[in-house]
NUMI-172573 format. One record per residue: residue number from 0; residue in one letter; x, y negated, z of N, C-alpha, C in turn; chain. Coordinates in steps of 0.2 Angstrom, whole numbers, plus 5000, padded with zeros to 4 digits. Last residue first. Layout:
residues N
   num   residuo   n.xx   n.yy   n.zz   ca.xx   ca.yy   ca.zz   c.xx   c.yy   c.zz   cadena
   NUM         A      X      Y      Z       X       Y       Z      X      Y      Z        A
...
***
This chain:
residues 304
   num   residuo   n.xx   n.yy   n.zz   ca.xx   ca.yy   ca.zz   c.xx   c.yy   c.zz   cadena
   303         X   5145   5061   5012    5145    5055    5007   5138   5052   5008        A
   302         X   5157   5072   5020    5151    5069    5019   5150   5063   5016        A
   301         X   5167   5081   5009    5167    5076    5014   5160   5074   5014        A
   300         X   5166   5098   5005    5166    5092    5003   5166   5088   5010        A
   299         X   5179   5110   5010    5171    5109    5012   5174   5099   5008        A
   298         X   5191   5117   5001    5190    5114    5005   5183   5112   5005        A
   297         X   5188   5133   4991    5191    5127    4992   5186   5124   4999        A
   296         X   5189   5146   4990    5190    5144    4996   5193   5136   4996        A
   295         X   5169   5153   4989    5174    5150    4986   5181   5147   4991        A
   294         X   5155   5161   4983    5160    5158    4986   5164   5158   4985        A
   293         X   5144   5151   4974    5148    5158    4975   5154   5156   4977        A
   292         X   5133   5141   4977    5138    5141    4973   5140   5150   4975        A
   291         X   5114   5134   4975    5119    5137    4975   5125   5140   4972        A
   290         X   5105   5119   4979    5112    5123    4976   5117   5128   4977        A
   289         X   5090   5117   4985    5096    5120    4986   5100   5120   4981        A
   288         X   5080   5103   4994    5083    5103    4986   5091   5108   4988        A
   287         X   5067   5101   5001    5073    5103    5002   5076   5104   4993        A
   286         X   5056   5089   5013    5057    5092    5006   5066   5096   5005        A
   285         X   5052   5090   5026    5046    5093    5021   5051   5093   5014        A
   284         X   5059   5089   5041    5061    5088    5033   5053   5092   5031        A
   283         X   5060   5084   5056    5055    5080    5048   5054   5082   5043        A
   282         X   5066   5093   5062    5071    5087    5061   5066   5083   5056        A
   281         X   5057   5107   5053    5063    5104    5057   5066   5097   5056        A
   280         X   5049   5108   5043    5048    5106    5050   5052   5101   5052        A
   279         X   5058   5121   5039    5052    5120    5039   5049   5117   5044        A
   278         X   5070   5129   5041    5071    5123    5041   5063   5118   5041        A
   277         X   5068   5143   5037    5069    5141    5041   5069   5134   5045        A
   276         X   5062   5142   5024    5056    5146    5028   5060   5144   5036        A
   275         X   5074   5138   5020    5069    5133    5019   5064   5134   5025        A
   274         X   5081   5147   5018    5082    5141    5023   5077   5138   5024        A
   273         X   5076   5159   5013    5075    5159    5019   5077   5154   5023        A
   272         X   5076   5153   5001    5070    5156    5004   5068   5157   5011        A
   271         X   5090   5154   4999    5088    5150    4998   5080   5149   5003        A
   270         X   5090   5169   4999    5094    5166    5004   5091   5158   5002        A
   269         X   5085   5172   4989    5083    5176    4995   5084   5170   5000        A
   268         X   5092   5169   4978    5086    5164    4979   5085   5167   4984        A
   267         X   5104   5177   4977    5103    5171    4981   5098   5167   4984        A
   266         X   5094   5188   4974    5098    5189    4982   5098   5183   4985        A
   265         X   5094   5186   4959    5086    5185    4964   5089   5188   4972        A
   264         X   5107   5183   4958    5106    5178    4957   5098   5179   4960        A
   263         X   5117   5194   4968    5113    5195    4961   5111   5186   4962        A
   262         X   5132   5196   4977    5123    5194    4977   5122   5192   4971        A
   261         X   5146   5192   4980    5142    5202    4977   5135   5199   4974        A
   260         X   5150   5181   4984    5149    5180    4974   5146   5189   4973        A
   259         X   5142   5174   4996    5145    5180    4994   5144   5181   4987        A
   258         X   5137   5157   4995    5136    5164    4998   5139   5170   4994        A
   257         X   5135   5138   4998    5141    5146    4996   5138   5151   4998        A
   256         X   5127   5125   4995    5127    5131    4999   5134   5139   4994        A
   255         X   5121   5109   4996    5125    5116    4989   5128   5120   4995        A
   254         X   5107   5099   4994    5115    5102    5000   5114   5109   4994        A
   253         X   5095   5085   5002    5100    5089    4995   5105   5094   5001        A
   252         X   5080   5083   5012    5088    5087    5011   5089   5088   5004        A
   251         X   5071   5072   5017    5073    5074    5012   5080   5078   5012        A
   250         X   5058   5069   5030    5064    5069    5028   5065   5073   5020        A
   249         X   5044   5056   5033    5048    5064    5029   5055   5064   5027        A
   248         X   5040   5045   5037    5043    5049    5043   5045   5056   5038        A
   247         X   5051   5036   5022    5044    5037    5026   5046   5041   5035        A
   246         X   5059   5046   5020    5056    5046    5015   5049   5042   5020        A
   245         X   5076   5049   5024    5070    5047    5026   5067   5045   5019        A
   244         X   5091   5059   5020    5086    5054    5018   5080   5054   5021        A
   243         X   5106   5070   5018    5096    5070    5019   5096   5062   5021        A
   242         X   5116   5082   5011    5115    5074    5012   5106   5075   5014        A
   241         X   5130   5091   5011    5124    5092    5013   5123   5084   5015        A
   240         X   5141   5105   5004    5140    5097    5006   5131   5097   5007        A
   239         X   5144   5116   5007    5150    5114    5007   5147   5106   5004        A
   238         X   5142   5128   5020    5139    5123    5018   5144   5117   5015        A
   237         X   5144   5147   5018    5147    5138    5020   5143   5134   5017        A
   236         X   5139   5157   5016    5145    5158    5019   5147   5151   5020        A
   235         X   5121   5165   5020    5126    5158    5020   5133   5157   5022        A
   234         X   5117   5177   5027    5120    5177    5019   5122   5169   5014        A
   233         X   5105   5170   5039    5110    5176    5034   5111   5176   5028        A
   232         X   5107   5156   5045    5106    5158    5040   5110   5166   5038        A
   231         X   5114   5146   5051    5113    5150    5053   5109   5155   5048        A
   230         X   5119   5136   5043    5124    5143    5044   5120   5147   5047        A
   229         X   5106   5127   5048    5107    5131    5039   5113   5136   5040        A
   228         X   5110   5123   5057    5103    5126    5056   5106   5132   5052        A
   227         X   5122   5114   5055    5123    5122    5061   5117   5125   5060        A
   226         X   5113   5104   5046    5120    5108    5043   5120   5115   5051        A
   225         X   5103   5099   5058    5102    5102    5050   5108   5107   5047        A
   224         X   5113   5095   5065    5110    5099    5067   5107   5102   5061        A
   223         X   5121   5084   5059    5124    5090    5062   5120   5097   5063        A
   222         X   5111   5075   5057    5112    5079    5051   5119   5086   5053        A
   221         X   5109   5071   5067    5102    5076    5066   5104   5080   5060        A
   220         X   5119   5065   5072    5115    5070    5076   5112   5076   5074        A
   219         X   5119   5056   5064    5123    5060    5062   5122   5065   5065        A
   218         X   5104   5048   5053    5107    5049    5059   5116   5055   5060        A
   217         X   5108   5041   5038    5103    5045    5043   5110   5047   5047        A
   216         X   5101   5027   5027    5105    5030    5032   5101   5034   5035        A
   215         X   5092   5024   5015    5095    5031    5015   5099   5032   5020        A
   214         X   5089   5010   5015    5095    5012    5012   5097   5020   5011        A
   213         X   5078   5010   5021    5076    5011    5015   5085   5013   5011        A
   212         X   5082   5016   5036    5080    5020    5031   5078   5016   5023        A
   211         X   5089   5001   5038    5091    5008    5037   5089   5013   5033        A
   210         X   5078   4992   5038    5082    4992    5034   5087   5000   5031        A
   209         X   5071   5000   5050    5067    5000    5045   5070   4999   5037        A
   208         X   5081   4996   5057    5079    5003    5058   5077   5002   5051        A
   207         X   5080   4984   5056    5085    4986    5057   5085   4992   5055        A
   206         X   5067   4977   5061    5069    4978    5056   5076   4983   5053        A
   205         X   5069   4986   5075    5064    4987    5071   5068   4986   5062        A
   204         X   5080   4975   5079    5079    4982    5082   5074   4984   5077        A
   203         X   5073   4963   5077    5081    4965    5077   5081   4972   5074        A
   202         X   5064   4962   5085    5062    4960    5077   5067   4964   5074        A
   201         X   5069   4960   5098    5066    4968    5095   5064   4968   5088        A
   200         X   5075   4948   5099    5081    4956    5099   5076   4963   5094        A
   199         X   5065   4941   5097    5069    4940    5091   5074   4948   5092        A
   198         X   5059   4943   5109    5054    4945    5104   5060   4944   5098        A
   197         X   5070   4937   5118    5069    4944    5116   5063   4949   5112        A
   196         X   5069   4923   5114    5075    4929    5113   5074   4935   5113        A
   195         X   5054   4922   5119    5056    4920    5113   5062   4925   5110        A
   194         X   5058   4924   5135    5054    4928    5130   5056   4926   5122        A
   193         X   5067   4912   5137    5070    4919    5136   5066   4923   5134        A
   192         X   5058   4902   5133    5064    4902    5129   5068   4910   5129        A
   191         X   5050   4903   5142    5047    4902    5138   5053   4905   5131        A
   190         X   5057   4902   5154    5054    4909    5153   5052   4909   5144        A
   189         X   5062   4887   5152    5065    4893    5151   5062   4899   5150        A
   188         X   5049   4881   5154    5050    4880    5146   5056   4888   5147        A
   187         X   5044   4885   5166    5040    4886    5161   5043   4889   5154        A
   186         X   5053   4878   5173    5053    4883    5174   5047   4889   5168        A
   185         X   5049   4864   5173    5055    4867    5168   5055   4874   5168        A
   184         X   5038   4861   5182    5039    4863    5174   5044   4866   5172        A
   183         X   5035   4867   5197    5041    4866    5194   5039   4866   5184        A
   182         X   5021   4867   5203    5023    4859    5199   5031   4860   5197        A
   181         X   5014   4878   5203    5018    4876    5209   5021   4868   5207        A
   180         X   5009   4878   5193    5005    4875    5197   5007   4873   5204        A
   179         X   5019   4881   5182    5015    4875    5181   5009   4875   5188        A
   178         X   5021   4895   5189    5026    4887    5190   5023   4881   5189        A
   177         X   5011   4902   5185    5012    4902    5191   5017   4894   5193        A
   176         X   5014   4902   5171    5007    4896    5176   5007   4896   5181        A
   175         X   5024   4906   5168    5023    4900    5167   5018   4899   5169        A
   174         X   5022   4917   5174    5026    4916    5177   5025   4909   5175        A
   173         X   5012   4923   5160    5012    4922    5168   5014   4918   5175        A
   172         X   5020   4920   5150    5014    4919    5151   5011   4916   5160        A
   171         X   5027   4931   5153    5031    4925    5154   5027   4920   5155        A
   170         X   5019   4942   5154    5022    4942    5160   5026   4934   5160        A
   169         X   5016   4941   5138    5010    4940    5144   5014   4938   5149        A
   168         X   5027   4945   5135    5025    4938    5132   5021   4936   5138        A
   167         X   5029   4958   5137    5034    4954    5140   5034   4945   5141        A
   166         X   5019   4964   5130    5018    4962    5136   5023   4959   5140        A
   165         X   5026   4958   5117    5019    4956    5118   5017   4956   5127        A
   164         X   5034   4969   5117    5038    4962    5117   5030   4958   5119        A
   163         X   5029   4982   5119    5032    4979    5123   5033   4972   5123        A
   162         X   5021   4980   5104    5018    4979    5112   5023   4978   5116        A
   161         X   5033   4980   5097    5029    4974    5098   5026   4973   5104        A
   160         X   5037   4995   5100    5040    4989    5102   5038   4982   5102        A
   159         X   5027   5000   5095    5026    5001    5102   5032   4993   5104        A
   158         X   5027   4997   5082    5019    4994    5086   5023   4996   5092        A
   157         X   5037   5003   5078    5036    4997    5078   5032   4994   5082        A
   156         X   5031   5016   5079    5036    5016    5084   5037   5010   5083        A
   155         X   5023   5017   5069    5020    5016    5075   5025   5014   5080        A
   154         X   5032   5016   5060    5026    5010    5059   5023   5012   5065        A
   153         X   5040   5029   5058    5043    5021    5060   5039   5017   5062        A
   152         X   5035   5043   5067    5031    5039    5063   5038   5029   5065        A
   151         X   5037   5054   5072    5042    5053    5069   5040   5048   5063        A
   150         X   5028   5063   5081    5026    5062    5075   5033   5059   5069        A
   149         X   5034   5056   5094    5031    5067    5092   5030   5063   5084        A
   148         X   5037   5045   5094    5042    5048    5090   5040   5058   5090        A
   147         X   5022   5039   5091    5030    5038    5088   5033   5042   5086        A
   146         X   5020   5044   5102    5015    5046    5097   5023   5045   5091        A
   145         X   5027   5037   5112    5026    5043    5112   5023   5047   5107        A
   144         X   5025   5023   5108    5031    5026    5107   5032   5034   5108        A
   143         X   5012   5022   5112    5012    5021    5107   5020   5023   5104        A
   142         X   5011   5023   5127    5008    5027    5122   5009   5028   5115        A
   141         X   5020   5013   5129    5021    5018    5131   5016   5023   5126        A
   140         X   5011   5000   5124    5017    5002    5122   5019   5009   5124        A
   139         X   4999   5003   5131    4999    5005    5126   5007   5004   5121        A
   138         X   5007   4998   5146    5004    5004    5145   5002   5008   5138        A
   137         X   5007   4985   5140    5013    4990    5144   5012   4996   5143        A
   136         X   4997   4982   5139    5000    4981    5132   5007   4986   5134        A
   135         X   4989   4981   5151    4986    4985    5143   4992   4983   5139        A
   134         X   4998   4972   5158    4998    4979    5159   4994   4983   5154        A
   133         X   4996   4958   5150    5003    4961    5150   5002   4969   5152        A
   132         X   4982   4958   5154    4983    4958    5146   4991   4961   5146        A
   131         X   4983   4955   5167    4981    4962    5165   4982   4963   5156        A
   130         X   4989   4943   5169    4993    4949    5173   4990   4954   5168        A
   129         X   4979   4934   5160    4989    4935    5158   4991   4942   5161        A
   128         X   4970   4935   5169    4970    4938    5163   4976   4938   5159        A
   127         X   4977   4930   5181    4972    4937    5181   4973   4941   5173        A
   126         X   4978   4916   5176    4984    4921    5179   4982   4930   5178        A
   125         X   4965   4911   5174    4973    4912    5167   4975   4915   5172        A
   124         X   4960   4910   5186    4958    4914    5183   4963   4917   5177        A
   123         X   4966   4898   5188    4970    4903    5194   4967   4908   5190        A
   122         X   4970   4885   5176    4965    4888    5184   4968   4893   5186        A
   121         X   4982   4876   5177    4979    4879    5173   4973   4884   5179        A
   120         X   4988   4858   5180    4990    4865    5180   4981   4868   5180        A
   119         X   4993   4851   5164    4986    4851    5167   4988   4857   5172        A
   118         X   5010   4841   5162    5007    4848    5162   4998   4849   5168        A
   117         X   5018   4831   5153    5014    4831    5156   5008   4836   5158        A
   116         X   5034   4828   5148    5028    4829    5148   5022   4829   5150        A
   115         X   5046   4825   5152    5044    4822    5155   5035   4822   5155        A
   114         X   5057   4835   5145    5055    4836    5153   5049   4833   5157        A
   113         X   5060   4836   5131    5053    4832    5136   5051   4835   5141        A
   112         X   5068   4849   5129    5069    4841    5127   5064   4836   5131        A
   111         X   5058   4859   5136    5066    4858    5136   5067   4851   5135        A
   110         X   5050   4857   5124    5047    4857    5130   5054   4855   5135        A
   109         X   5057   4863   5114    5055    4856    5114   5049   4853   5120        A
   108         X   5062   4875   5117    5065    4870    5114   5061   4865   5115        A
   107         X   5048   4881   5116    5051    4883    5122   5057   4876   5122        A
   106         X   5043   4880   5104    5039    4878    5111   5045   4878   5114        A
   105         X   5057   4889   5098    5052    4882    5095   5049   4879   5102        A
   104         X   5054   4899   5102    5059    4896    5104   5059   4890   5103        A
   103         X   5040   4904   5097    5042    4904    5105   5047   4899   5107        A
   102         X   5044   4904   5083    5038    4901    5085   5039   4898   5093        A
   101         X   5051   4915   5085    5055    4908    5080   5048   4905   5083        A
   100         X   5044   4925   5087    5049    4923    5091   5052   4915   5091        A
    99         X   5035   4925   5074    5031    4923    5082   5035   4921   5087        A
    98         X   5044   4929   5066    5042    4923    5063   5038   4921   5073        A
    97         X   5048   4941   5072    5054    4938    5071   5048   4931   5071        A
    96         X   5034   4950   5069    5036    4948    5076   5043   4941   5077        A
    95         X   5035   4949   5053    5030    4944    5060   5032   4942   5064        A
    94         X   5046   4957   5051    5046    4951    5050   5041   4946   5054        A
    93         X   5041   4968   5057    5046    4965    5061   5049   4958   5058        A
    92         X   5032   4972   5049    5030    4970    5054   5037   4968   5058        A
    91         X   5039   4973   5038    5035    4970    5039   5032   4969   5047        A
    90         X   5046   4985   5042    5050    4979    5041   5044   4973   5039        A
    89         X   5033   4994   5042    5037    4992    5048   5044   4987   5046        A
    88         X   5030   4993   5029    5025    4991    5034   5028   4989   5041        A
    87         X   5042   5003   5025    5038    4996    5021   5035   4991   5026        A
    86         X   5038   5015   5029    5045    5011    5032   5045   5002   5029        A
    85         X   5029   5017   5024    5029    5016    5028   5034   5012   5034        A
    84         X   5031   5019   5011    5025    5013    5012   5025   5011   5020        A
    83         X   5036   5029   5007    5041    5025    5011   5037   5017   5011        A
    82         X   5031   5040   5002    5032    5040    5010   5035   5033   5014        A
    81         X   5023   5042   4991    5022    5037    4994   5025   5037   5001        A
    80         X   5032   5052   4979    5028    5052    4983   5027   5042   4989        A
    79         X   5041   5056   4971    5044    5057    4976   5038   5056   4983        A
    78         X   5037   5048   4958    5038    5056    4958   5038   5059   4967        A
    77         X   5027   5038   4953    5031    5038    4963   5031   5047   4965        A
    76         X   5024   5038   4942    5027    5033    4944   5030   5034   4950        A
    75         X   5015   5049   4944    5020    5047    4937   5023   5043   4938        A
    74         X   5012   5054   4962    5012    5053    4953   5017   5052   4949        A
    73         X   5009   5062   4977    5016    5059    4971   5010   5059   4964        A
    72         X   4996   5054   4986    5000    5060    4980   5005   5058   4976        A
    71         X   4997   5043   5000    4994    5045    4992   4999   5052   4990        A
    70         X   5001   5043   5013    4998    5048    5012   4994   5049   5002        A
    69         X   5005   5028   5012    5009    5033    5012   5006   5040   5011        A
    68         X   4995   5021   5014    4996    5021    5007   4999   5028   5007        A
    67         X   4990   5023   5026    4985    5027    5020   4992   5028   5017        A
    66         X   5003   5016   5035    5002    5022    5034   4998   5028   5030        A
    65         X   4999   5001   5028    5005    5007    5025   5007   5015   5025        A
    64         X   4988   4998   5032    4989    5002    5026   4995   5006   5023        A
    63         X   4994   5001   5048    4988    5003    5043   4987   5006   5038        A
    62         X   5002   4989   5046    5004    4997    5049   4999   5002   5046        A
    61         X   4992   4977   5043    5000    4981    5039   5003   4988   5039        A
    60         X   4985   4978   5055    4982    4981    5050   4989   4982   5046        A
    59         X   4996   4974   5065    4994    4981    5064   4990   4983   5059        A
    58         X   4998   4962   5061    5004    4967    5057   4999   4974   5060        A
    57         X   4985   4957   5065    4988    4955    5056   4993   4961   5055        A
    56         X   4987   4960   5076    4982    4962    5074   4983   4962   5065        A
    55         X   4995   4950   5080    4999    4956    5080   4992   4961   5076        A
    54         X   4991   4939   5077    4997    4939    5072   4998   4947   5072        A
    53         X   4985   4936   5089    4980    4937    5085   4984   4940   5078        A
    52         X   4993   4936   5099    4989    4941    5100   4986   4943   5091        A
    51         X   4995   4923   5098    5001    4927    5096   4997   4933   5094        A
    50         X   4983   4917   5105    4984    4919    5094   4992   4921   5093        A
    49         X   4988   4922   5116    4981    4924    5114   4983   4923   5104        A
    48         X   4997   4912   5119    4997    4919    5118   4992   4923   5114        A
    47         X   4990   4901   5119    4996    4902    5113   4999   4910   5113        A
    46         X   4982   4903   5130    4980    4899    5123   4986   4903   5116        A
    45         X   4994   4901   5139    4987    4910    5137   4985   4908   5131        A
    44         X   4997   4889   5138    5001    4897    5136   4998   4901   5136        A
    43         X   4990   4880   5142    4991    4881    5135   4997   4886   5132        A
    42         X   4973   4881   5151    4981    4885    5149   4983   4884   5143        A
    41         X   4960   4876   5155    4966    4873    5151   4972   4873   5155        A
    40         X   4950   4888   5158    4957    4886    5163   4961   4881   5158        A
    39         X   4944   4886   5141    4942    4886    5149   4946   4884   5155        A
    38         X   4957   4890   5134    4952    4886    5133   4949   4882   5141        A
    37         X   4960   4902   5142    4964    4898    5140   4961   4892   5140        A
    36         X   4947   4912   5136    4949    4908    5145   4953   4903   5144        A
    35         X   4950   4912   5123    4941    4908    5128   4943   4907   5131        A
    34         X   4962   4917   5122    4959    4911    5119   4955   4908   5122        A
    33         X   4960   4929   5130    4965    4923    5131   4965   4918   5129        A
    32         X   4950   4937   5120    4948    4935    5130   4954   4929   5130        A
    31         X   4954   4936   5111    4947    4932    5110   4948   4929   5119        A
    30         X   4965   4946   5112    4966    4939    5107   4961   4934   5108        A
    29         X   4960   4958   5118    4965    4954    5122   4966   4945   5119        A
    28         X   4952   4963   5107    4948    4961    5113   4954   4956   5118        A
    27         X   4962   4965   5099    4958    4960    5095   4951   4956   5101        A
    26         X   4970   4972   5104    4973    4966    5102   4969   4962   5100        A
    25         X   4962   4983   5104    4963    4982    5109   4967   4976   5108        A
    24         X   4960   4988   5088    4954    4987    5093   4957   4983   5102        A
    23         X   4975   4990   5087    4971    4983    5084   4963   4982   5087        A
    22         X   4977   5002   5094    4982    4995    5095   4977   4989   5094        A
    21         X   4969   5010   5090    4968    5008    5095   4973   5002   5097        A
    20         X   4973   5011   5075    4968    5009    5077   4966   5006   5085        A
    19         X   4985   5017   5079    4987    5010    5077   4979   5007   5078        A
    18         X   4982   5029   5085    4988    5024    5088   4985   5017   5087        A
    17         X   4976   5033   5073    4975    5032    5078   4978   5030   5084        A
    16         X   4986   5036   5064    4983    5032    5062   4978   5031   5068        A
    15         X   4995   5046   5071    4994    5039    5069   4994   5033   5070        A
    14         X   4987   5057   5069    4987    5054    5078   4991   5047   5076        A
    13         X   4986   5060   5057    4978    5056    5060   4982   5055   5067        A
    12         X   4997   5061   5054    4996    5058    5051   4988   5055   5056        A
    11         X   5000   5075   5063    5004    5069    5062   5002   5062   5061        A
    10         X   4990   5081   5054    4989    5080    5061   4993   5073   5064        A
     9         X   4996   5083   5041    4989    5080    5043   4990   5077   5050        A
     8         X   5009   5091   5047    5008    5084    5042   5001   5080   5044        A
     7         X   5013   5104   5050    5008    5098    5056   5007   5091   5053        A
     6         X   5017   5111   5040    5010    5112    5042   5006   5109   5046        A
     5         X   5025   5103   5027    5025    5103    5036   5018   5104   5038        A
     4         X   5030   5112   5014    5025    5107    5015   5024   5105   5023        A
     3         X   5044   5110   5001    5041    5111    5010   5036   5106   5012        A
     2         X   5047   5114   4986    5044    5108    4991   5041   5113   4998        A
     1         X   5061   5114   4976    5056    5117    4981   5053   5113   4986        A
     0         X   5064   5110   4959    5064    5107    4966   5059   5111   4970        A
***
């Protein structure tokens, strides 16, 4: 088996783990300031943001470690290496996010039912810290799905979409104390209940993804392009099947290749040599596994 090693690997890896360190350093100033203030303005949705805040802190260290782990060396156990600590980490965090959602709908449901409540309105200071905690978490989501998808990191690109969901929390956060001081409560419990839905969509969306790659699903886009890559190739007369796989953010290609039955068997390896020298990189892949056949005119395999 030929191993492709991605000369931006490292780098890859530390823009990261760098992401996610700024996530949790910044989750963890947002979770202390919305709980004090909360406390103080007696808010009990800044309050309740603020320890959403704190759960998110919990999946970013998850992201974390599943980003180290992933960097371990294949052994005797995990011939193929630790890539998919990663995709690990990020179904993991989309189970959080889903458990925080189910949390929201919950408030939001039973505040619903007892219209008759009775709500402290909250000091004006809760608002300031709601507005800005939703614009850091806006803006670090944007960063963080940038770093995402240059790097082709699942676990970061999970953080990005929590922050979003987080500063969408903040903005409902918001809205509800803006209402509770205007005296409309109900209007509380609804934002309360559409945030909640759409922290469940992106739980969706994440896990989802994250389910995919452990199954082995991959895009069709990418593996069109991998397959037109490889014709291009001098001395490739046909790609007559071709399968790749997520490892993590590493991709894995299998594929059995044709080329002219003239070429010596150190001609083939030529050609093998030079997919790989070309494919390096590309689309993720660090590992390639060739077969070569002598061509032939039966019909190209079906994708499988």
């Amino acid at each position: 088996m030929e191993s492709i090693e991605g000369s931006t690997k490292l780098l890859k890896y530390k823009k990261g783990s760098r992401a996610i360190k700024i996530s949790i350093f910044l989750y963890l100033i947002l979770s202390v300031s919305k709980i004090l203030v909360g406390m103080f303005a007696q808010s009990e949705a800044l309050t309740a943001d603020g320890w959403n805040n704190v759960s998110d802190v919990l999946a970013s260290i998850a992201l974390m470690i599943g980003m180290y782990i992933s960097q371990k060396p294949a052994d005797h156990n995990h011939r193929y290496g630790h890539f998919r600590a990663e995709t690990t980490a990020a179904l993991l965090a989309a189970f959080m996010m889903a458990v925080v959602g189910i949390d929201v709908l919950k408030g939001a449901f039973m505040k619903l039912w007892r219209p008759e409540a009775q709500v402290i309105a909250p000091d004006p200071l809760s608002m300031y810290v709601a507005f800005g905690g939703a614009l850091i978490l806006y803006l670090l989501s944007r960063y963080n799905m940038a770093i995402g998808k240059e790097t082709d990191n699942l676990a970061v690109m999970a953080a990005a979409y929590d922050n979003r969901s987080d500063a969408i929390i903040s903005m409902g956060t918001l809205i509800g104390i803006g209402t509770a001081r205007l005296g409309w409560l109900w209007a509380d419990a609804l934002v309360a209940l559409i945030v909640g839905l759409l922290i469940i969509k992106t739980a969706y969306v994440v896990g989802k993804q994250a389910v995919d790659s452990l199954m082995d699903a991959f895009e069709e886009d990418k593996w069109q392009e991998i397959h037109d890559r490889i014709m291009e190739v001098n001395g490739v007369s046909r790609v007559t099947d071709l399968r790749a796989r997520y490892h993590g953010s590493a991709v894995h290609v299998d594929c059995i290749i044709e080329v002219p039955s003239s070429l010596t068997v150190a001609e083939s390896h030529d050609v093998t040599d030079r997919i790989e020298e070309y494919l390096k990189g590309f689309n993720g892949i660090e590992r390639m596994l060739i077969h070569v056949e002598p061509a032939s005119r039966r019909p190209n395999k079906s994708r499988t």
